[in-house]
N, C-alpha and C positions, 0 to 999 in steps of 0.2 A: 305369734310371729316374733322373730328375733333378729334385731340388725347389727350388723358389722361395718362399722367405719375404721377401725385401728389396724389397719392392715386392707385386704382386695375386699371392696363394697361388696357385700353379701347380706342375704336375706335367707334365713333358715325357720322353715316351719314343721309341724308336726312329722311331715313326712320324710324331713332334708331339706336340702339346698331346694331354693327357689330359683329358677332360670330365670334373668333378668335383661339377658339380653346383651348387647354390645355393649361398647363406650360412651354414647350418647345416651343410655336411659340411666347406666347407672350415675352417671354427671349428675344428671337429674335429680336419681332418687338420694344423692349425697348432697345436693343442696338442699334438700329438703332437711332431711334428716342433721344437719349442721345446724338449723332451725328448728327442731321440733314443737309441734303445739304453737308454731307462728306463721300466718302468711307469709308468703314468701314471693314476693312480684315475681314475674314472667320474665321482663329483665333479667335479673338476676339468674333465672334458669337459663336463660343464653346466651349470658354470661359465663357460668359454669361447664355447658353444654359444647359451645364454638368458642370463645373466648373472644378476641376484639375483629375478627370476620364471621361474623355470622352468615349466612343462607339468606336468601333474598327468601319470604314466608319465614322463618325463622319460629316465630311465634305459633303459625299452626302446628311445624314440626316438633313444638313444647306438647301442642295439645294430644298429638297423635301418640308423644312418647309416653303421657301420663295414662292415656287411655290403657295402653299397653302394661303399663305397671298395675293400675287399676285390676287389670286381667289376670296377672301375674302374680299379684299380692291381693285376691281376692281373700274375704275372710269375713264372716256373718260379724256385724257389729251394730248395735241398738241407735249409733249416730247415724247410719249408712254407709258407713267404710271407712278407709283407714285414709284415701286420702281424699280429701274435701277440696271442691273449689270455690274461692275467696273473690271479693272484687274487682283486684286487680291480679291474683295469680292464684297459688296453691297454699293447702296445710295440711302435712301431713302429719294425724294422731300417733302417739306414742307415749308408750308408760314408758317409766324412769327405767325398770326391771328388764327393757324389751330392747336398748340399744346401749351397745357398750362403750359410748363415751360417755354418759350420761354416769352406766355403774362406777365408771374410772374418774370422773369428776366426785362423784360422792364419796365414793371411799378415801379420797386425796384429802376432802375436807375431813372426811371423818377423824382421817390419820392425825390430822392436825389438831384437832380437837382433843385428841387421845394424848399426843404428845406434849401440849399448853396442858394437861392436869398430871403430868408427870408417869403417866404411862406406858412409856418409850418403847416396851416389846411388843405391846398390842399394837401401838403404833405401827410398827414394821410388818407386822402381820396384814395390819390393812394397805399396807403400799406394796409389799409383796401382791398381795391378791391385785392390786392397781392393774403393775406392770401385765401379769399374767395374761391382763385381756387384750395384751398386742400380739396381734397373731406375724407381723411383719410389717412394713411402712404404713403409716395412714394412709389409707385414699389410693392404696398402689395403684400406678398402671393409668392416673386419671391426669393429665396434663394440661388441664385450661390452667391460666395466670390464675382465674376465682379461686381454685382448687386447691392449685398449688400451695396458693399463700395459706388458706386453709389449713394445707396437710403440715406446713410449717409451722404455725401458731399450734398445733397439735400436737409436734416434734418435741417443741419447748417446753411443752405440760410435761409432757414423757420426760424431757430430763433433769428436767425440775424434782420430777415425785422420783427421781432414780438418787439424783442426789442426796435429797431428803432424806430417803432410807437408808441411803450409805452413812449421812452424819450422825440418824440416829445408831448404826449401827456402831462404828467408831465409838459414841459415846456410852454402848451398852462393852466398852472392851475385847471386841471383835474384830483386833487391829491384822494379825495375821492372816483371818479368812478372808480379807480383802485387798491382799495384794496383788494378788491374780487381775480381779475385777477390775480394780482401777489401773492398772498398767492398761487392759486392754480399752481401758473408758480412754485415756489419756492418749494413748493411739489415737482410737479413733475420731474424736474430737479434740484433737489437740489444739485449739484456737480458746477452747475451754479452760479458761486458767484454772477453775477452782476446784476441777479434777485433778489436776498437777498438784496443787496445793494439798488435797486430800492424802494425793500417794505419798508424795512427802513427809505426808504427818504419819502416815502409818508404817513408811519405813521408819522414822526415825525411831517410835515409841518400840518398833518389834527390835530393834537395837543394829538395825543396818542404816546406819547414818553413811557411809560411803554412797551405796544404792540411792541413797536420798538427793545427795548433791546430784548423781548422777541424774539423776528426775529432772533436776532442773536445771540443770546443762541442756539437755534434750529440749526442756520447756522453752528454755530462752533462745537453741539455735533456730527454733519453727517459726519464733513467733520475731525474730531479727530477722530472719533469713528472708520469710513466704511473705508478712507484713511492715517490716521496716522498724516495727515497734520493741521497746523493752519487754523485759515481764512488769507487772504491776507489784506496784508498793508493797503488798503482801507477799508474794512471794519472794521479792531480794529479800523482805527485813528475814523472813523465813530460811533461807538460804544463810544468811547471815549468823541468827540461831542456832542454826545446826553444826556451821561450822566451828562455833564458841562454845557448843554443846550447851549452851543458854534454855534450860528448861522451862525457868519462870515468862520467856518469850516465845518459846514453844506453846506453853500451855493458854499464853495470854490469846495466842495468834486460833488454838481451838475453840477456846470460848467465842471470839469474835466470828467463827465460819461456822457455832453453834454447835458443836462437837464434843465440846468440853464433857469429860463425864461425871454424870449427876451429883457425885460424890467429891467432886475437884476441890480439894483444897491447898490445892498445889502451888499455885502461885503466893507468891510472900506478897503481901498488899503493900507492904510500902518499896516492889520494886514494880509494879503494876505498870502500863504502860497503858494511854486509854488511844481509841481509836485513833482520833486527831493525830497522835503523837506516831501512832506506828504508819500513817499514810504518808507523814509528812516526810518520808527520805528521798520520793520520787516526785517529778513535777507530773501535776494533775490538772488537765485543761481547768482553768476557771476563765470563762470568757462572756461572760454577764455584762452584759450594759450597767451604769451606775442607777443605781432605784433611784426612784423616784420621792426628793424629799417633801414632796407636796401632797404626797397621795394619802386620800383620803378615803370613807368610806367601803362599799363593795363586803364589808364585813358576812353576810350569808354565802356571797360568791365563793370567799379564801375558808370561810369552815365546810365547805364541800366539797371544794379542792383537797385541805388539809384527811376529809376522808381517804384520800386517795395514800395514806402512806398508814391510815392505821385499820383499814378494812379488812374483814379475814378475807375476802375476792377484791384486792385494788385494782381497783380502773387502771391500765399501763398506757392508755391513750385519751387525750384531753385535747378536745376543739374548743376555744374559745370564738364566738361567732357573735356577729354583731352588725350594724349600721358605722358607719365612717364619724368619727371622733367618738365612739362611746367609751374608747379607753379599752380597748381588750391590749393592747403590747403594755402598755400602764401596769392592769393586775396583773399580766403572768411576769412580769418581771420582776415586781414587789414579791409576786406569791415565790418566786425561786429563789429571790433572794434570803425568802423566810424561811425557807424550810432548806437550803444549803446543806447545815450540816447532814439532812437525811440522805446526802448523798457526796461521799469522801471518797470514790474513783472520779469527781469531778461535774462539772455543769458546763456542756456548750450552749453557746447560740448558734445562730445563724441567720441572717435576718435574708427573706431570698426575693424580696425587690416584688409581691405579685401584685402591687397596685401603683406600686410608685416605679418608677425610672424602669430600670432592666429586667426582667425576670432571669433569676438562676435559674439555669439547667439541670437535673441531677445528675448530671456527670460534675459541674462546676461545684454543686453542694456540695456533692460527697469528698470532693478534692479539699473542701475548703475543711467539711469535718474532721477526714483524716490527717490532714495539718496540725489539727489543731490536738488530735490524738498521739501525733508525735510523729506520723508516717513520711520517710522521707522519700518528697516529688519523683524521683528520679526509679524509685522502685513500685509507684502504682502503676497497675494497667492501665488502656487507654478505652477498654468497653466497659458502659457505664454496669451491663451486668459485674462486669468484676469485680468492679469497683466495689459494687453494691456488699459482694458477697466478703471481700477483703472488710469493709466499716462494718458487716455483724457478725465477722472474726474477732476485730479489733474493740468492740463493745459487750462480745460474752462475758457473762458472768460477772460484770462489773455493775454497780451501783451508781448509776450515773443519768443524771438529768439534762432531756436535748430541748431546749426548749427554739422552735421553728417560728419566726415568728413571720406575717405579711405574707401567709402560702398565697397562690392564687387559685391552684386545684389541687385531686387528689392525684393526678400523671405526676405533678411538681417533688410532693412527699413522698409515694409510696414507698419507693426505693430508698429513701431516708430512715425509716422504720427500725429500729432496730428488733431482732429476732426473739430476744429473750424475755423474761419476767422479772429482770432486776431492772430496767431502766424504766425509767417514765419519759414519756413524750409530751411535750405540752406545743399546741399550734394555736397562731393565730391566725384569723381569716375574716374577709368580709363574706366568702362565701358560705355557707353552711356546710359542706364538704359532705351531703350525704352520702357517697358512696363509701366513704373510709366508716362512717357509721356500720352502715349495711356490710359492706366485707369484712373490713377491721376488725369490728365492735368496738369503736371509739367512743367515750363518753363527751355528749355536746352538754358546754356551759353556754345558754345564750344570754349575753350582756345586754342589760335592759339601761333607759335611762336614770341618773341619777333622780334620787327619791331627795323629797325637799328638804330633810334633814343632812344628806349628806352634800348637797350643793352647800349647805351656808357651812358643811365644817371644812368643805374645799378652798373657801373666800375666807375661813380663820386664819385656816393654814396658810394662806397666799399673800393675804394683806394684815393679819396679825389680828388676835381676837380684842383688843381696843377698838380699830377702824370700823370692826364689822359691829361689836356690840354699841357703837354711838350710832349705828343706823341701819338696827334689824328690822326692820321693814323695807327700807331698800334695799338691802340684800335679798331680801326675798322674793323681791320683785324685779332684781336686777337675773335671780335664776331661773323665772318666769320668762325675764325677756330674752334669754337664752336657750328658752324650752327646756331648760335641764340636760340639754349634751354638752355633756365634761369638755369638749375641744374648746362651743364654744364659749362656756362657761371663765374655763383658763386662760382665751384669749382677754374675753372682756376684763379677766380680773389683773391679766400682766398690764393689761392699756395703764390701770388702777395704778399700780405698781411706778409706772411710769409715770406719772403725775400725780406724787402723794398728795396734792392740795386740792384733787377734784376729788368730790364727792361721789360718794354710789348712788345718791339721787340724780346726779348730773348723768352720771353712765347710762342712766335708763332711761331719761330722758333723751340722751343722743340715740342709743337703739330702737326706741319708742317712734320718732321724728323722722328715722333716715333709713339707709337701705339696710339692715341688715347684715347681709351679706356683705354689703361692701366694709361697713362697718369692724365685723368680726374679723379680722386681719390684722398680722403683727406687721409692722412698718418694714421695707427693708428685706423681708422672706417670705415669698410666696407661696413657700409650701404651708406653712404657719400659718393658715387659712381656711374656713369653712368650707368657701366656695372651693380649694384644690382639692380636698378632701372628696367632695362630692363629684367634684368634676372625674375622679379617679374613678369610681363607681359607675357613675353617668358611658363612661368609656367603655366599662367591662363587659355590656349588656348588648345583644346584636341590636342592628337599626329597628328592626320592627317592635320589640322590645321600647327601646329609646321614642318611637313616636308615640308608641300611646305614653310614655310616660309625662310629654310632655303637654299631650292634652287631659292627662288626670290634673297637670298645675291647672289648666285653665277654667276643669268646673270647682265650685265651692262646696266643698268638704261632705263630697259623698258617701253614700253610704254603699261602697263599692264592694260589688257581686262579680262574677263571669258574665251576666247578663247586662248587666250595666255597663261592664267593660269590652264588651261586643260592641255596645250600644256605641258608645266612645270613641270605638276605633274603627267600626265600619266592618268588622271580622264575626264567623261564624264563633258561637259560644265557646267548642272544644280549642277553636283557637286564642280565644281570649285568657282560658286558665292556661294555658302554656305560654300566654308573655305573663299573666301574673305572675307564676310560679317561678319564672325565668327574673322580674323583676321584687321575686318574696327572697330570691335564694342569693341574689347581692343584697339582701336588707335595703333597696331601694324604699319598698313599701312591705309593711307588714301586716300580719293574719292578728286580728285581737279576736275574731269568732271562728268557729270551722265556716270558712268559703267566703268571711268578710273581710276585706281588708282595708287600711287607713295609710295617710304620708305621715312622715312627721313634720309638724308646723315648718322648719326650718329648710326641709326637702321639699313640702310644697312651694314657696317661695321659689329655691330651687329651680325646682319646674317651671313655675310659673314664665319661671326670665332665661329658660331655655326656649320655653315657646315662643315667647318673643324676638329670640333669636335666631332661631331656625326657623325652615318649613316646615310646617304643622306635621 
């Protein structure tokens, strides 16, 4: 049996085409198979299926549809079939050789491999055979949002590996046979700058430098005109080039879009121009909050981060997730300020309020993003779809890092996303944001507390390593009495700061004697506080959620189950693990065993003095 996702969902076996039905089964069998060889929740299938109205039964009409398939893709196999049911949904078996995303991912890698050892024509041979297996649009004809985003993310692979083979083609000398190609790539995508860029390069080298300006006259009225925006840095200096008939900036600008060919020793090196220098003619958002001069630690977090920029498959989407003060906007703002230069079309933020004050809308994000990409107010739509589709016009092909921080869900981002494989995304969140996992494929960092080595090189850095080496043991017990959360580790060590004449003995002794909570507080700023931190949290969580949480403060330090939290809250078991889970996925309380979970010392307090606050 053989399947088709790169074009109308098909299932072809020995005999032909497999009848599969309407639009509802094959939903189905495309979420599957977007999965291969993974469960795949029942959600998710109706998800894919109905999209955000589903059928009231919904779920049997999952079971009824599999059945059907079952029927349909029947085929003798030693496991019992091809698709299996899991605990909480479906998997369906699949060899690599049996569905053609799968041949079209390997062959891309392979390509790549062939071209890192300097075998450029084999290369193209394997991306040629890539494309081949698009029979028409991914997923055609299948319309849920799951789907959708899907057949998009799959768009991008395609014109990634189209590119690819075009640069290596350029650089195998093949600059005339791809005039054609790229005029009609450039057409058709024209929000694609580094098509326009390409044709450029290939009029000019076939010796139509007229044609070439012309390219980007056309480039630059689509992308004034339909977005508000300039072209990008590379293509004015490009522009620029050609009309100075500037070769050594020509050839500088192919090497940098990897083009260059293998034999290049064209450029004179002492008039070389390095990346920095040729971005620097245009303004590039840089809108980074200032790092953080205290930050310390998190050293395993930022080398698996740093994976992310030299991986042959890098992660393009990054959840940092966490408990409230563990420092997640801390590292991804250190981590973007570190690795910057890997990205010279620019670095936004956007910080979009999901626990503190307002929550951004995505219509308000996107406005704020494409501000900041240079779009003028007056020319954006006013539906947030447009919007949407105008910021992954405005972000093709660029190298540019969004870092999201304070999401509250995945409705808040999605539409934030950018479309491509050159940007990275980095989010932060108290929530765990499973679904942008499960759809996305977004890789989760989860921020654990600091380790008691790097609490005491937080209080070097804070209070200067004299203060702290006359009194390492207080310090160690001053991180103890902070339980090791960075918030409130920082407050107690600014208090420090503020009174250089008390001691860190004395510190611990006041946290030791008094409330804690009240304790951990900067004078004067309320948000600069434990208690608002967690109050934010405490907020984010429905009421029935919020009451058992306040009678887990009240017993000591269980060893909490579904059954115990039944026990607790007076509710049936399956409804206890849906407020655990509901209070696991704001990092309220977390999972240290499969189905056990724990508070942390500083949250049960917390609790504690919410119970006493409120009705049980």
């Amino acid at each position: 049996m053989e399947f088709q996702l790169l074009g109308p969902v098909e299932a072809r076996g020995e005999r032909g085409p497999v009848p599969l039905g309407g639009a509802l089964s094959r939903s189905i069998l495309a979420a599957l198979l977007l999965q291969p060889n993974r469960a795949v929740p029942t959600k998710q299938l109706v998800d894919a299926a109905w999209g955000e109205n589903p059928p009231a039964g919904a779920r049997t009409l999952v079971q009824n549809r599999v059945s059907m398939l079952r029927r349909a893709l029947r085929e003798p196999r030693a496991d019992g079939g091809l698709i299996a049911t899991t605990g909480s949904g479906y998997l369906i078996h699949v060899e690599p050789e049996q569905l053609d995303v799968e041949q079209f991912t390997h062959r891309v890698a392979r390509a790549g491999h062939l071209a890192e050892s300097g075998e450029r024509a084999a290369a193209v041979t394997e991306l040629v055979g890539a494309l081949t297996l698009w029979q028409g649009t991914a997923l055609d004809g299948l319309t849920t949002p799951y789907l959708k985003a899907a057949a998009q993310r799959l768009e991008e692979q395609r014109l990634r590996a189209w590119e690819r083979r075009i640069r290596l083609d350029i650089s195998l000398g093949r600059h005339a046979d791809l005039v054609a190609e790229l005029t009609g790539l450039a057409d058709t995508y024209s929000y694609h700058e580094s098509f326009h860029a390409l044709l450029m390069l290939v009029l000019y080298w076939t010796g139509r430098h007229a044609d070439a300006l012309a390219a980007y006259r056309r480039a630059r009225a689509t992308l004034s005109g339909q977005l508000g925006l300039e072209p990008s840095a590379l293509l004015q200096h490009m522009h620029d080039a050609i009309l100075r008939a500037d070769t050594w900036v020509v050839q500088t600008i192919a090497e940098q879009l990897g083009c260059a060919p293998a034999s290049a020793g064209m450029a004179d090196p002492s008039r070389r121009i390095t990346r920095l220098e040729l971005d620097s003619g245009a303004p590039v958002p840089r809108t980074l909050p200032a790092d953080d001069a205290a930050f310390a630690g998190r050293a395993e977090e930022l080398a698996k981060l740093d994976e992310t920029l030299t991986s042959s498959t890098p992660a393009t989407i990054w959840t940092i997730t966490g408990m409230a003060g563990v420092g997640k906007s801390a590292l991804a703002v250190h981590w973007a300020h570190r690795v910057a230069d890997w990205f010279p079309d620019g670095q936004l933020y956007l910080d979009l309020g999901g626990h503190a004050g307002r929550q951004l809308t995505p219509a308000e994000a996107l406005d704020a993003l494409l501000g900041a990409l240079g779009s003028r107010p007056d020319r954006l739509p006013a539906a947030v779809e447009d919007l949407a589709t105008h910021y992954r016009s405005a972000v093709a092909g660029r190298r540019l890092l969004v870092l999201l921080d304070n999401a509250c869900s995945c409705d808040q981002i999605r539409q934030l996303l950018p479309g491509g494989p050159e940007c990275v995304v980095l989010i932060t969140s108290r929530d765990r944001l499973s679904p942008l996992v499960a759809r996305e494929g977004a890789h989760r960092l989860s921020l654990e507390l600091f380790r008691s080595e790097e609490a005491y090189a937080l209080l070097a850095r804070m209070l200067g390593e004299e203060r702290v080496r006359a009194e390492p043991v207080a310090a160690h017990d001053l991180a103890r009495a902070c339980a090791y959360l960075p918030l409130a580790l920082r407050i107690a060590a600014t208090q420090l700061v503020d009174r250089p004449h008390r001691r860190i003995a004395d510190q611990v002794a006041r946290l030791a004697n008094g409330n804690r909570l009240n304790a951990l507080a900067i004078d004067g700023d309320g948000d600069v506080a434990v208690r608002s931190a967690f109050d934010l949290s405490y907020g984010s969580v429905p009421p029935d959620a919020q009451r058992l949480f306040r009678r887990l403060g009240q017993v000591p330090d269980p060893d909490l189950t579904a059954p115990v939290a039944a026990e607790i809250a007076g509710v049936a078991v399956p409804e206890a693990e849906r407020l655990l889970d509901r209070l696991a996925a704001e990092n309220l309380i977390y999972e240290r065993d499969s189905g056990r979970y724990q508070l942390h010392e500083l949250v049960r307090s917390y609790a504690r003095e919410r119970a006493l606050g409120e009705l049980p």
